[in-house]
N, C-alpha and C positions, 0 to 999 in steps of 0.2 A: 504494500500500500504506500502511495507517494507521500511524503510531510504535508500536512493540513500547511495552507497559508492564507487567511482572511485577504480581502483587497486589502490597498494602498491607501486608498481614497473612501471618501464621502460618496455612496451610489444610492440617491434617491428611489432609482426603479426598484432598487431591491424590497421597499416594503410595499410594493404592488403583490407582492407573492403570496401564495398560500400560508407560509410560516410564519409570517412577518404580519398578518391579517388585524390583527386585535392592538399592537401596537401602532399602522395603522388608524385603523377605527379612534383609538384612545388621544394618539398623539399629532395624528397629521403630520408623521416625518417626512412624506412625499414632498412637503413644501420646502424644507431643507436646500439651498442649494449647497450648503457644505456643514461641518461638524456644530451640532448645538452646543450654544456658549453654556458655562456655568452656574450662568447667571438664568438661562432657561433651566438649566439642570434644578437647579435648586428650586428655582419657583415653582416646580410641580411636584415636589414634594415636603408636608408637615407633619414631620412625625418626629416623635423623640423617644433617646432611647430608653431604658431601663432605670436611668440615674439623672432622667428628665432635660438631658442635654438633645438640641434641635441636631436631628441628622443632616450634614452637610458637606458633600459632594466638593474635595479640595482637591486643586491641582496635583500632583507628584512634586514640583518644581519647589512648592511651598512646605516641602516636610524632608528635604534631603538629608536636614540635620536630627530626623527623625531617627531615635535606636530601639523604641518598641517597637514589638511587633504587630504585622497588619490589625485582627483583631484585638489585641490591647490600645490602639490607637482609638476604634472605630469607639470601645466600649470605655473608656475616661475620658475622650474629649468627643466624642459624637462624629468627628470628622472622618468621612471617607476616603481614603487614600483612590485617586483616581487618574490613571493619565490621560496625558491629550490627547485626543485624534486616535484612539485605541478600540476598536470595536469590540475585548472583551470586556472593559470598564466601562462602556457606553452602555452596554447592553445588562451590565451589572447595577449601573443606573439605574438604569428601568424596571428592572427587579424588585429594585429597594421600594422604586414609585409603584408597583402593583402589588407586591407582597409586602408592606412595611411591617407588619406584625411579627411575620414569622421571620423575617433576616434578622431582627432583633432580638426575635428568641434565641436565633441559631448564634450569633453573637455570642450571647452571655451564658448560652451551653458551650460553648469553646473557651469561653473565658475560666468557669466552671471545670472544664475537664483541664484545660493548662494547670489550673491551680493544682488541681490532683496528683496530677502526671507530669508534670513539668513541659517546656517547651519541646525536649529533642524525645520524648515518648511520646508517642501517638495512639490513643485507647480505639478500640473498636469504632465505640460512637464516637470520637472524632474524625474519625473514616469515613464514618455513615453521613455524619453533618458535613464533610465535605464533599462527597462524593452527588449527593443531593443539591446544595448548593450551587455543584458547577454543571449537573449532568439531570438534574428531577424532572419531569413531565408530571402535571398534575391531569389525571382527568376523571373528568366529570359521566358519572353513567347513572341510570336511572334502577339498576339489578345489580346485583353481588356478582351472579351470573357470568360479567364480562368481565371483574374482574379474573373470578379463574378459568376464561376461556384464554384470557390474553397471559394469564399465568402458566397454561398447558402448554402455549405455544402453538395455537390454534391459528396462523395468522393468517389461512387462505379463508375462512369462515368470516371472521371477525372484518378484515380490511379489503376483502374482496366482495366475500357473499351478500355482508351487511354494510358495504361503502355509501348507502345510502343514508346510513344512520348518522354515519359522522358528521360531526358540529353541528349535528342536532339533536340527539337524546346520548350520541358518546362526543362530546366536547372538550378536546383536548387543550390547556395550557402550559406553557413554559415556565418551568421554572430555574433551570441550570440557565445561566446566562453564557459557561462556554458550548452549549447546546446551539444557540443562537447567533454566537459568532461562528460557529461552523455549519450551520445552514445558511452562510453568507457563501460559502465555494461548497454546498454537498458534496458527499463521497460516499458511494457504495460501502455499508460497514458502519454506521452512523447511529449511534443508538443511547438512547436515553434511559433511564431508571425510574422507572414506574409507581407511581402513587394513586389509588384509587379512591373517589368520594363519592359516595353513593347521595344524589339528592332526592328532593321532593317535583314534585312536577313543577312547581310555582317558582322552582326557579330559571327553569329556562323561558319565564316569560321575561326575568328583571333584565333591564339596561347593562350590556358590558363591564361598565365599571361597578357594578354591585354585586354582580357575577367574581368579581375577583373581590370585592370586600369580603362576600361571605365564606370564600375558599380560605382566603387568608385566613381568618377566624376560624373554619375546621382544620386548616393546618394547623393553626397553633395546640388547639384541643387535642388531636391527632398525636403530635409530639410530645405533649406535657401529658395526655392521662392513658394511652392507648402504647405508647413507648414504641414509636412506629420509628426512629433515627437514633436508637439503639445500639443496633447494629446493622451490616445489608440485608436481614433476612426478610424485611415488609415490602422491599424492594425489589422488581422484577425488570430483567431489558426489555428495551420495546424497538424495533428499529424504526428509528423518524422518519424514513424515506417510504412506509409502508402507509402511514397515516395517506387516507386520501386526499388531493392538491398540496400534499406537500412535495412533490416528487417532480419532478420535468419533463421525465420520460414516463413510457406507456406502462400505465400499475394495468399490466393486464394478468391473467391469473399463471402466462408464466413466468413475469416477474417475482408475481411471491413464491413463484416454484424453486427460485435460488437457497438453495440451503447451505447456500455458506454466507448470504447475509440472515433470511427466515430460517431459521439454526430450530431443526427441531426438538421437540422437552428431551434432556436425557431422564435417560430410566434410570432408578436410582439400585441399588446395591440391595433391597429390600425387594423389589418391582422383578428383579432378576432370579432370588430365589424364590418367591411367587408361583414364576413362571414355569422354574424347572422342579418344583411338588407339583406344580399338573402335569406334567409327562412321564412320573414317576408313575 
């Protein structure tokens, strides 16, 4: 597989796409003719964090003499370490403005498990809180049912059979924002970490942006009483290129018939001797 490389540049078109849809809708980057200032940055987002300081989106340039580290920064002075013109900090941005609850939470569980563990050990769930951070897909389904079909690895069923269901009773959002800097160049192999929220009908009538209030708020719930960021095990891959209009090329069914990207369920070491007491 070649080295991922985001553009160079500020590409407008890019949020015409399928992936790019809700932000989009939420932010009008289309209008963009080059990187939004800071000062846009900031204004679309009011939230503070856990120690009541305003979250705020700060140059790199401005913290060089900076020695803690990233999250000890974010969680004593509120300030988010961000560089310029960088499309996984831009897009980390926009995570903080659609998920603010839950980046705050995940914050001061890092901060939390550093205390524990020190900086150069790294506990499970801080694995998990990373790994969700840069790589989570949250989505929205209406039955338990899809999540363990998308669990079994069902993906001809699920993003073929039922492609008409998507972003509409299975609505998927982003939450890894380097999920999103690399659906700026996709690559065959592309795959995200899977969080499932099961709603009520009522909410796929609310407005976009209430759609991610309310998420946000089951994430946090999710995390603090359910212990879903734990460790990886609430988490399942999903590959992003299967979602339907997320893809460029033809999702026709033998696309999803690639099983070296659609990797089907392994059978587990239980499932095995199962198998061979029936042929006994």
């Amino acid at each position: 597989m070649k080295k991922f490389t985001a553009p160079e540049d500020w590409h407008s078109q890019l949020f015409s796409q399928g992936p790019f849809a809700h932000l989009q809708a939420l932010r009008n980057l289309q209008a963009f003719t080059t990187w939004p200032s800071f000062e846009w940055l900031n204004a679309q987002l009011c939230h503070q964090n856990s120690d009541g300081q305003q979250i705020v989106f700060t140059p790199n340039a401005l913290l060089e003499n900076e020695t803690r580290y990233y999250e000890e920064i974010i969680a004593q002075t509120g300030r988010v370490p961000t560089r310029e013109e960088n499309w996984h900090d831009f897009f980390g941005a926009m995570i903080w403005c659609l998920f603010p609850k839950t980046k705050s939470l995940l914050n001061r569980l890092h901060i939390e498990e550093i205390q524990q563990h020190g900086l150069k050990q790294r506990s499970r769930k801080r694995n998990a809180l990373t790994l969700f951070d840069e790589c989570g897909l949250v989505l929205a389904i209406p039955d338990i049912k899809w999540r363990e079909k998308l669990r079994a690895h069902q993906w001809t069923e699920v993003f073929f059979e039922h492609r008409a269901l998507w972003h509409h009773e299975l609505r998927p959002f982003v939450f890894g924002h380097a999920n999103y800097e690399m659906l700026t160049n996709p690559f065959i192999g592309l795959t995200g970490k899977l969080l499932c929220i099961v709603v009520e009908a009522s909410f796929y009538a609310l407005p976009l942006a209430a759609q991610y209030r309310y998420l946000d708020s089951q994430l946090v719930k999710m995390i603090q009483e359910e212990n879903v960021l734990d460790d990886n095990k609430h988490m399942s891959p999903l590959p992003l290129l299967g979602i339907p209009n997320w893809h460029f090329d033809d999702q026709n069914e033998a696309f999803y018939a690639n099983q070296d990207y659609f990797r089907p369920k392994r059978r587990s070491a239980n499932d095995s001797s199962k198998r061979a007491e029936k042929t006994l």
